[in-house]
BANULUM-944240 format. One record per atom (N, C-alpha, C, CB): x, y, z. Coordinates in steps of 0.05 Angstrom, whole numbers, padded with zeros to 5 digits, always signed. Glycine has a CB too. Layout:
! residues N
XYZ/...
***
This chain:
! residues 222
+01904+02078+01594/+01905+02095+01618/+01909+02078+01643/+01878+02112+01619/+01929+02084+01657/+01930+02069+01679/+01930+02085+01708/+01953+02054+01676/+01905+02082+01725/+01911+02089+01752/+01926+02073+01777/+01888+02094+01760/+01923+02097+01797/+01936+02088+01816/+01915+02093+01833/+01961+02097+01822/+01908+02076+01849/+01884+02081+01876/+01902+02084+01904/+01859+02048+01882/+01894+02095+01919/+01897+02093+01947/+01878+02099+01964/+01916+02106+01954/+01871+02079+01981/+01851+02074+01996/+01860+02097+02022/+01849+02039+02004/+01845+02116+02035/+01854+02123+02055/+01829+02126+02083/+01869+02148+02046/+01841+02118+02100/+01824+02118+02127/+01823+02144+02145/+01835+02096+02146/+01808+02149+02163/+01791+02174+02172/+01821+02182+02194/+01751+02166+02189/+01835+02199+02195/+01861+02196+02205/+01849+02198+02238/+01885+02219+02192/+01834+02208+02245/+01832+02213+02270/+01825+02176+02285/+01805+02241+02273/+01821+02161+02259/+01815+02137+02274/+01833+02123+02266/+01790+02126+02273/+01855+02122+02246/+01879+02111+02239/+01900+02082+02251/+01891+02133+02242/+01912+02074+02251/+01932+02067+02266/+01919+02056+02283/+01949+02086+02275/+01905+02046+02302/+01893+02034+02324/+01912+02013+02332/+01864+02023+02318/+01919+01996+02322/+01938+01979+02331/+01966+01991+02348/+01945+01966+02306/+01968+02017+02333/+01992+02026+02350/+01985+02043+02376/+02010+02044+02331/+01956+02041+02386/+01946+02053+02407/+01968+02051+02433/+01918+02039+02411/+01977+02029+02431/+01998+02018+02460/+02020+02040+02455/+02015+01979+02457/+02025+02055+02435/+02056+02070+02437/+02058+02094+02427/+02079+02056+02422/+02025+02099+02415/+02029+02123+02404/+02002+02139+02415/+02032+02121+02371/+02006+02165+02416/+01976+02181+02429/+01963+02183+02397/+01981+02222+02448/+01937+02195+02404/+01918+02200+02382/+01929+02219+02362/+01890+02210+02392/+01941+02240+02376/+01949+02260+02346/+01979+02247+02332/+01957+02301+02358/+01989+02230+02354/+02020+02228+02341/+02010+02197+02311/+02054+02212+02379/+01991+02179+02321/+01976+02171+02302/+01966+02191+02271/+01954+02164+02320/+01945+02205+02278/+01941+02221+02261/+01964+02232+02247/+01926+02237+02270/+01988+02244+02253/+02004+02257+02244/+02015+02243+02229/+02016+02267+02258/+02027+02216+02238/+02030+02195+02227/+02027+02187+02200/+02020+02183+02238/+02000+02184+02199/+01986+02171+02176/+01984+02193+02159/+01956+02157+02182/+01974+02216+02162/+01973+02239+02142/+02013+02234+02126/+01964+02278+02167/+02032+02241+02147/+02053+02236+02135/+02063+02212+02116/+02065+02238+02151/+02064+02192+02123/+02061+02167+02107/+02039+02168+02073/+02045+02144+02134/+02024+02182+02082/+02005+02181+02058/+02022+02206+02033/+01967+02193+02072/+02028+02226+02046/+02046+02247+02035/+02060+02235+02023/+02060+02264+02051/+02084+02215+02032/+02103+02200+02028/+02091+02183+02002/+02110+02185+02054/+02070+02164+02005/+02072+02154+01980/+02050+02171+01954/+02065+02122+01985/+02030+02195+01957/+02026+02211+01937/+02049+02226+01929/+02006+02227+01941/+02070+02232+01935/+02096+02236+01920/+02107+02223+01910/+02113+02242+01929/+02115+02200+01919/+02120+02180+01895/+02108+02170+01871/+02123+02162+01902/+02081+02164+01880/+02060+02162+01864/+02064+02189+01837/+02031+02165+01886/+02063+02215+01841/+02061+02231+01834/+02089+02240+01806/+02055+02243+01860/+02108+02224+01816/+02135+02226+01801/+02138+02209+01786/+02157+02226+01814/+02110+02190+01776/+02113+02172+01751/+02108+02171+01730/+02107+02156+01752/+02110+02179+01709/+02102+02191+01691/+02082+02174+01674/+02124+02200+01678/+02082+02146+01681/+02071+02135+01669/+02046+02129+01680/+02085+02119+01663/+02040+02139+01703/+02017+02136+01716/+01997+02156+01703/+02021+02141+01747/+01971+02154+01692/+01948+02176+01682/+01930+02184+01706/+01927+02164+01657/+01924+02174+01722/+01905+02183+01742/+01904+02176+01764/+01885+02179+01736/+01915+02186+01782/+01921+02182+01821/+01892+02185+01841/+01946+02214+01835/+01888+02165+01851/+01854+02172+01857/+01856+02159+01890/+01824+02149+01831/+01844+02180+01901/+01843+02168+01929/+01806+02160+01938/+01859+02196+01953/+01814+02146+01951/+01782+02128+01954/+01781+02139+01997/+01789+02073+01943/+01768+02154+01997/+01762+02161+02023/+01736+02177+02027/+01783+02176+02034/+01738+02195+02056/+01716+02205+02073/+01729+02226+02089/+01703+02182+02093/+01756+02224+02082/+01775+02242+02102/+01776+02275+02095/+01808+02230+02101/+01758+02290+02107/+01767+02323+02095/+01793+02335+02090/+01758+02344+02113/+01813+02316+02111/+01841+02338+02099/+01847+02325+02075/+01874+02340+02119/+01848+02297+02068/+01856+02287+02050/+01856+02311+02023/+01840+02262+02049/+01830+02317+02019/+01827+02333+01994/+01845+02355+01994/+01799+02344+01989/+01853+02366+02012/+01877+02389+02008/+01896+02370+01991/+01894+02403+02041/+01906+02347+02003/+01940+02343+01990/+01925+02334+01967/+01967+02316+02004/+01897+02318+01955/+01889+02311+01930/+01897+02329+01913/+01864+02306+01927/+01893+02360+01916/+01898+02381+01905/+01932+02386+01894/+01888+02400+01927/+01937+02376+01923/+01968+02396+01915/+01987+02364+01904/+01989+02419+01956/+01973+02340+01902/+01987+02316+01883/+01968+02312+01858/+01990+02285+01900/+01945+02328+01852/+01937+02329+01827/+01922+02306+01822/+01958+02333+01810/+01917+02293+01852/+01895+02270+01847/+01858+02278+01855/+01908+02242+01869/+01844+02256+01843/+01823+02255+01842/+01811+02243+01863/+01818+02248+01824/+01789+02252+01881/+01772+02232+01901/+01751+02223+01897/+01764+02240+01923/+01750+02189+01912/+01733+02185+01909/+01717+02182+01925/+01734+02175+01899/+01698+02193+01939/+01682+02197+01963/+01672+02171+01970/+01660+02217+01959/+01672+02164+01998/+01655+02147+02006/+01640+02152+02035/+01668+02123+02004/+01619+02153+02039/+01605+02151+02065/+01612+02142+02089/+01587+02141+02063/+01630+02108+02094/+01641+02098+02117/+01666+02101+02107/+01632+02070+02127/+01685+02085+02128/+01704+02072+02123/+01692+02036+02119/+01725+02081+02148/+01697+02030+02104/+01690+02003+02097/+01713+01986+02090/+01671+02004+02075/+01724+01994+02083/+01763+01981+02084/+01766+01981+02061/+01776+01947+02096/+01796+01968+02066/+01813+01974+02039/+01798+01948+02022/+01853+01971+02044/+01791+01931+02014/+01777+01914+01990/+01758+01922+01988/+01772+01887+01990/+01734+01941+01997/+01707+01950+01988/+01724+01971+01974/+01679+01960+02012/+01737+01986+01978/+01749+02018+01967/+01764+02010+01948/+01767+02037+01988/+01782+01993+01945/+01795+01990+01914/+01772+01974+01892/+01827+01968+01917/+01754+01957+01911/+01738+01948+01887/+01722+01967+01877/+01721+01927+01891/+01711+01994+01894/+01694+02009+01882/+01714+02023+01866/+01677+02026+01900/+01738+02033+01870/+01758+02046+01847/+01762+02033+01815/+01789+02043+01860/+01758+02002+01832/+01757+01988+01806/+01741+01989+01788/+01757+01967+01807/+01706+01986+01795/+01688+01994+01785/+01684+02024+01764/+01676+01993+01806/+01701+02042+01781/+01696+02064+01762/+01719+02062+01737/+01697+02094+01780/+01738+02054+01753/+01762+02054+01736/+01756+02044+01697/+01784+02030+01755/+01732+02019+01703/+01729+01999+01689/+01698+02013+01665/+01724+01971+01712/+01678+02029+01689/+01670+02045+01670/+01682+02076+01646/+01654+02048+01684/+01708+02075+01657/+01718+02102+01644/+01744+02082+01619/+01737+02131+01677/+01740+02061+01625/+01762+02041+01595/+01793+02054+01605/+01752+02058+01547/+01794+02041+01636/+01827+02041+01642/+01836+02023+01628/+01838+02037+01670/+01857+02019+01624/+01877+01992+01615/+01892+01979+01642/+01904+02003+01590/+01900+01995+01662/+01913+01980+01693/+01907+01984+01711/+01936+01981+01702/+01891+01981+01734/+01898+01997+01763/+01917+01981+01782/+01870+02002+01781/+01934+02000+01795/+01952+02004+01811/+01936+02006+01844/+01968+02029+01800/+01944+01983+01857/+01922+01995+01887/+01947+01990+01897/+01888+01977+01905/+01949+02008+01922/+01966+02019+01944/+01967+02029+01967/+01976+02031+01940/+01973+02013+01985/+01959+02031+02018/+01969+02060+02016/+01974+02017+02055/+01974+02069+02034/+01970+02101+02050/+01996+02098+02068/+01934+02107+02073/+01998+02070+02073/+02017+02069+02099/+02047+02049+02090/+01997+02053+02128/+02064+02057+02068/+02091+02051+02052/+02103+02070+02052/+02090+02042+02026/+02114+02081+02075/+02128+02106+02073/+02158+02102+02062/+02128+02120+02102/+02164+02082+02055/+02196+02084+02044/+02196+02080+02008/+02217+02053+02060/+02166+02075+02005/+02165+02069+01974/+02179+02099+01951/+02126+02063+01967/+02187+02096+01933/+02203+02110+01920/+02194+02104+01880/+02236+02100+01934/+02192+02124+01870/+02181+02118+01843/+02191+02093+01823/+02185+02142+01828/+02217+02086+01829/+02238+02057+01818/+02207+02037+01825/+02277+02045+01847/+02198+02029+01852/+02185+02019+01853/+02155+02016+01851/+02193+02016+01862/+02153+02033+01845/+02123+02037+01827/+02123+02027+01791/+02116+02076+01827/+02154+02036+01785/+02157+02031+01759/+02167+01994+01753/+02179+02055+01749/+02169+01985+01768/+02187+01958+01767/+02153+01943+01766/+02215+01949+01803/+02140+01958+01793/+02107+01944+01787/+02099+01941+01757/+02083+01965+01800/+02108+01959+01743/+02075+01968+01720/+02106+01957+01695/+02054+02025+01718/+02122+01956+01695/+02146+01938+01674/+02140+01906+01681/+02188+01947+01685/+02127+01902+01710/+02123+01876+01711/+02101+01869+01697/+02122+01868+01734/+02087+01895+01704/+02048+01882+01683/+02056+01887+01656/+02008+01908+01688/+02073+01890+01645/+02074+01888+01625/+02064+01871+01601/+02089+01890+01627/+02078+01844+01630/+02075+01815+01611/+02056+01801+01626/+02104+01793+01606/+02035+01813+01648/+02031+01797+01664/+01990+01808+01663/+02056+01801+01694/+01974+01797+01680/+01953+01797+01684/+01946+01812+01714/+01946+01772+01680/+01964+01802+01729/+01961+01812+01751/+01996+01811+01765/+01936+01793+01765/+01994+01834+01781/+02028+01832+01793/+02021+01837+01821/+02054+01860+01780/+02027+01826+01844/+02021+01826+01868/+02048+01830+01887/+02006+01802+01872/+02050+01850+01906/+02075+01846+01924/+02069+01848+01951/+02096+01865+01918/+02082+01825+01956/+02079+01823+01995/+02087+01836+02006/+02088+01806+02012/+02070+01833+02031/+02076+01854+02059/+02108+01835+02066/+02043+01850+02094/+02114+01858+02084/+02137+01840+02103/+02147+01804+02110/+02129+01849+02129/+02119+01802+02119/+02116+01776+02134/+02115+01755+02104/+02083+01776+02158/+02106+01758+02085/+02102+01746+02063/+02078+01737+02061/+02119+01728+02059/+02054+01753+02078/+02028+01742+02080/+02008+01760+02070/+02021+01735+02108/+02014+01778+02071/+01994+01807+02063/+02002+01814+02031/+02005+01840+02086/+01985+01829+02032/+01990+01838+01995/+01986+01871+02003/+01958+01823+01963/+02014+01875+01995/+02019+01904+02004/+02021+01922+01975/+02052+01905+02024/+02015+01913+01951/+02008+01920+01921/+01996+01903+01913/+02029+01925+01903/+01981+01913+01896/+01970+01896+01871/+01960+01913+01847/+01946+01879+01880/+01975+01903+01819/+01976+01917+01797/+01956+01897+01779/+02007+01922+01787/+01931+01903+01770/+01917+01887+01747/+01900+01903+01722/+01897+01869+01762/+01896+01888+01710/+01881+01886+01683/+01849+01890+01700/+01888+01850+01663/+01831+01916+01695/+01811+01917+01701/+01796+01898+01700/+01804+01931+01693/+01786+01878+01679/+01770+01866+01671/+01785+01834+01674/+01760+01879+01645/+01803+01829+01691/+01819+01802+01701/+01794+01797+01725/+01859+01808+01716/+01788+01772+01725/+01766+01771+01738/+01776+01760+01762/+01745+01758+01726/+01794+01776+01778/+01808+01766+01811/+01790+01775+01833/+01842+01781+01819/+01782+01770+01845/+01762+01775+01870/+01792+01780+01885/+01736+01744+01882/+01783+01806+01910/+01808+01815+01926/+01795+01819+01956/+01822+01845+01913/+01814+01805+01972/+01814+01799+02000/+01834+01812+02010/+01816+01772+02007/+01839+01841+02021/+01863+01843+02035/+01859+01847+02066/+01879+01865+02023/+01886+01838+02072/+01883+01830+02099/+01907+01805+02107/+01850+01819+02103/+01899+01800+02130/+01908+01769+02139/+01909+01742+02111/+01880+01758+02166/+01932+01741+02105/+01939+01716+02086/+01931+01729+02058/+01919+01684+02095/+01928+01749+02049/+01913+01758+02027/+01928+01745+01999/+01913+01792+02028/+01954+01749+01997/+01970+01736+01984/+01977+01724+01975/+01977+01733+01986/+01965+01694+01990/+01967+01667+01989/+01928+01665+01973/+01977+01650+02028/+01918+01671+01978/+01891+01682+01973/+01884+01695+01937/+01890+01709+01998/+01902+01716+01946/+01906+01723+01913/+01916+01705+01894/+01926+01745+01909/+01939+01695+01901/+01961+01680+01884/+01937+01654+01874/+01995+01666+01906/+01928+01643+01895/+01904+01622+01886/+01888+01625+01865/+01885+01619+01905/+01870+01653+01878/+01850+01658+01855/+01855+01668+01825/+01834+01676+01863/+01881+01674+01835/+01892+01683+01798/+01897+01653+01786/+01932+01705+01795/+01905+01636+01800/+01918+01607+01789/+01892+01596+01787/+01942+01588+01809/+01868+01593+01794/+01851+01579+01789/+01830+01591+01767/+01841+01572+01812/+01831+01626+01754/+01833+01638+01728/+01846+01643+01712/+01830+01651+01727/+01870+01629+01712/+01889+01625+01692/+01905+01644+01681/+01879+01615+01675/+01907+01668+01704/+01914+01699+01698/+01941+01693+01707/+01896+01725+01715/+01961+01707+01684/+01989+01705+01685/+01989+01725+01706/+02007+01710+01658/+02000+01718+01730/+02009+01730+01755/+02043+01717+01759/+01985+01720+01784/+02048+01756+01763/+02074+01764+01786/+02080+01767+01808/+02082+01780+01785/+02096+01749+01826/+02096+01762+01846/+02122+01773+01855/+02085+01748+01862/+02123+01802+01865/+02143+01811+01856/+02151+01826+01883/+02139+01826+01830/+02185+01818+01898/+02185+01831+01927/+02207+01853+01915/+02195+01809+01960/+02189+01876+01937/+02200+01906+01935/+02201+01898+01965/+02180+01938+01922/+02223+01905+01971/+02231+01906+02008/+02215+01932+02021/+02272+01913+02015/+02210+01956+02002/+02211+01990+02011/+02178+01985+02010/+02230+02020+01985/+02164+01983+01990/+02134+01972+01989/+02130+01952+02012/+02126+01957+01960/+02144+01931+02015/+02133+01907+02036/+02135+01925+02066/+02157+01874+02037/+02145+01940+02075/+02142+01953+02099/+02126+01972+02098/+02164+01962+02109/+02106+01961+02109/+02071+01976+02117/+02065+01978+02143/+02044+01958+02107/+02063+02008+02154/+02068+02015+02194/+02036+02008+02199/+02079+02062+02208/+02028+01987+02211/+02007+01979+02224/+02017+01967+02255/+01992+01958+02205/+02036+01961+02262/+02043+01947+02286/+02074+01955+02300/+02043+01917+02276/+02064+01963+02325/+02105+01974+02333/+02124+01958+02325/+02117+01973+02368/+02120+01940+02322/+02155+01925+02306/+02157+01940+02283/+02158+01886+02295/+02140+01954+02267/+02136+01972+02240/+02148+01992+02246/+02108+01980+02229/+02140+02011+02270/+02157+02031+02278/+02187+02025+02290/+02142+02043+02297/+02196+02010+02290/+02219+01994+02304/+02234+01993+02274/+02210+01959+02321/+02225+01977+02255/+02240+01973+02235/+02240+01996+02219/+02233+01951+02222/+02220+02016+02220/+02231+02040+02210/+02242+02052+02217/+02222+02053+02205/+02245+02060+02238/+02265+02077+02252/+02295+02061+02239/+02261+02076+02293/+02299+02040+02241/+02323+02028+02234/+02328+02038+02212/+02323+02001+02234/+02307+02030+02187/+02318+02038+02162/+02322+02074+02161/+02297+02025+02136/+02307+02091+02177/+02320+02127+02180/+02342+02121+02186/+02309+02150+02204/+02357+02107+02200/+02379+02112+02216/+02404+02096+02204/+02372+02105+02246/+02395+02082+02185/+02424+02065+02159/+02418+02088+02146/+02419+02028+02135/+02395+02095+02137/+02401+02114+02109/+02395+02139+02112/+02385+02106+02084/+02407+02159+02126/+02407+02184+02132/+02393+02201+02106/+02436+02192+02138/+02404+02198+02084/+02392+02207+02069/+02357+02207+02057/+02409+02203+02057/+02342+02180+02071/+02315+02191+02068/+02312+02215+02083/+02294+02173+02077/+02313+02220+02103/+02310+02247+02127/+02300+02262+02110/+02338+02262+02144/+02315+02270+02084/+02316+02298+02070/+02298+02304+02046/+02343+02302+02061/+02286+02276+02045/+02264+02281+02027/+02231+02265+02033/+02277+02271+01998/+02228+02257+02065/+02212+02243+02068/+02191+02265+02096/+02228+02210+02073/+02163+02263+02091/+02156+02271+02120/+02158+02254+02136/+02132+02281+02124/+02151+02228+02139/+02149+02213+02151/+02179+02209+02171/+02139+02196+02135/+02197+02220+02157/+02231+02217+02163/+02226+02239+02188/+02259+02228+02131/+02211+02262+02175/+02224+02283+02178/+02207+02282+02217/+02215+02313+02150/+02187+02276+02209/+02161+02266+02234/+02179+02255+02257/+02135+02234+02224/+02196+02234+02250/+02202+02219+02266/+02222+02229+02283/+02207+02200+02256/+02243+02250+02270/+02252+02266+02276/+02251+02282+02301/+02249+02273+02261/+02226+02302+02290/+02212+02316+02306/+02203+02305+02329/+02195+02324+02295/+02192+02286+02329/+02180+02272+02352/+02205+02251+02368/+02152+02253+02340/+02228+02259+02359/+02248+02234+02379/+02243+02215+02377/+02248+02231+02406/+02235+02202+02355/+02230+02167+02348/+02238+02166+02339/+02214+02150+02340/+02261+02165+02337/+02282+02149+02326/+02302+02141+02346/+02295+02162+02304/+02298+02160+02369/+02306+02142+02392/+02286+02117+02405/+02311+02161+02415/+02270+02122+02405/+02252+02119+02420/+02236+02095+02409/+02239+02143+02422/+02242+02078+02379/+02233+02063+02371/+02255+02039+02363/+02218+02076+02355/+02283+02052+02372/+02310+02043+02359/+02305+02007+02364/+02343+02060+02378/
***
């Protein structure tokens, strides 16, 4: 049985970094969309058994509903490594065989790349893929019971790749360009707008496309 986690944050407090360019609801709107974006993909893999979101957020549970995933409640926001490790935890008492962790905020990700992840664990212990910069760990696919301690954040990557090499866990590291772009910072909104505007055709199947749209960012971030 293999899940997929996604950690999600309280949307009304979301995005903070993009405080300089965006108001509070265009934030919120934001992040709810982006999250849409990857429980659809998530949702179109057949090989995935159980989609589980790790939050506190009340709307969240509507889309849990209408993507057929499970929550897992938590009291704070405590971040994304307390929330996938507690996913992990349960994951590990119910005898998963993989979990899949994944931000909220990969709005170009597409099911090819969910599946290229879990063909990579195939042969592997742990499969990890970078953020943009090549410093963040913007996926990570493992073996429940691989004994990797997880840091995400600043350098996480370089962090992971270590602690797998100093447990002797066959690790992948594997770049998805569409996964490595994670909107935490306006150059994020900058480079997305770019990629709406080469490939017309997300527009038509993305909210996050469709958001940007609506709101004139895609001028406005060009």
């Amino acid at each position: 049985m293999i899940w997929a986690v996604v950690p999600v944050k309280d949307f009304q407090t979301a995005k903070q970094r993009l405080r300089a360019v965006l108001a509070p609801d265009e934030r919120h709107a934001l992040a709810r969309a982006m999250l849409e974006d990857v429980l659809a993909a998530l949702a179109r893999v057949r090989e995935l058994d159980r989609l589980v979101l790790v939050t506190r957020e009340p709307q969240v549970v509507v889309l849990a509903r209408r993507f057929g995933a499970v929550i897992l409640s938590e009291s704070s926001n405590r971040g994304q490594t307390a929330a996938v490790e507690r996913a992990l935890t349960e994951a590990r008492r119910q005898g998963a065989s993989a979990v899949l962790a994944l931000p909220g905020d990969v709005p170009l990700i597409v099911p090819a790349d969910v599946e290229a992840i879990l063909r990579a664990g195939e042969q592997a212990d742990v499969v990890l893929v970078p953020s943009r910069d090549g410093r963040g760990t913007n996926a990570v696919w493992l073996r429940p019971f691989a004994p990797l301690p997880l840091r995400f954040g600043e350098d996480s990557l370089r962090f992971h790749w270590c602690a797998a090499r100093e447990r002797a866990l066959r690790t992948v590291i594997l770049d998805l360009p569409r996964v490595a772009l994670d909107v935490d910072a306006p150059e994020d909104l900058s480079e997305l707008a770019r990629q709406y505007a080469a490939v017309p055709e997300l527009a038509r199947r993305s909210p996050t496309a469709a958001l940007f749209e609506e709101r004139r960012w895609l001028a406005r971030f060009k």
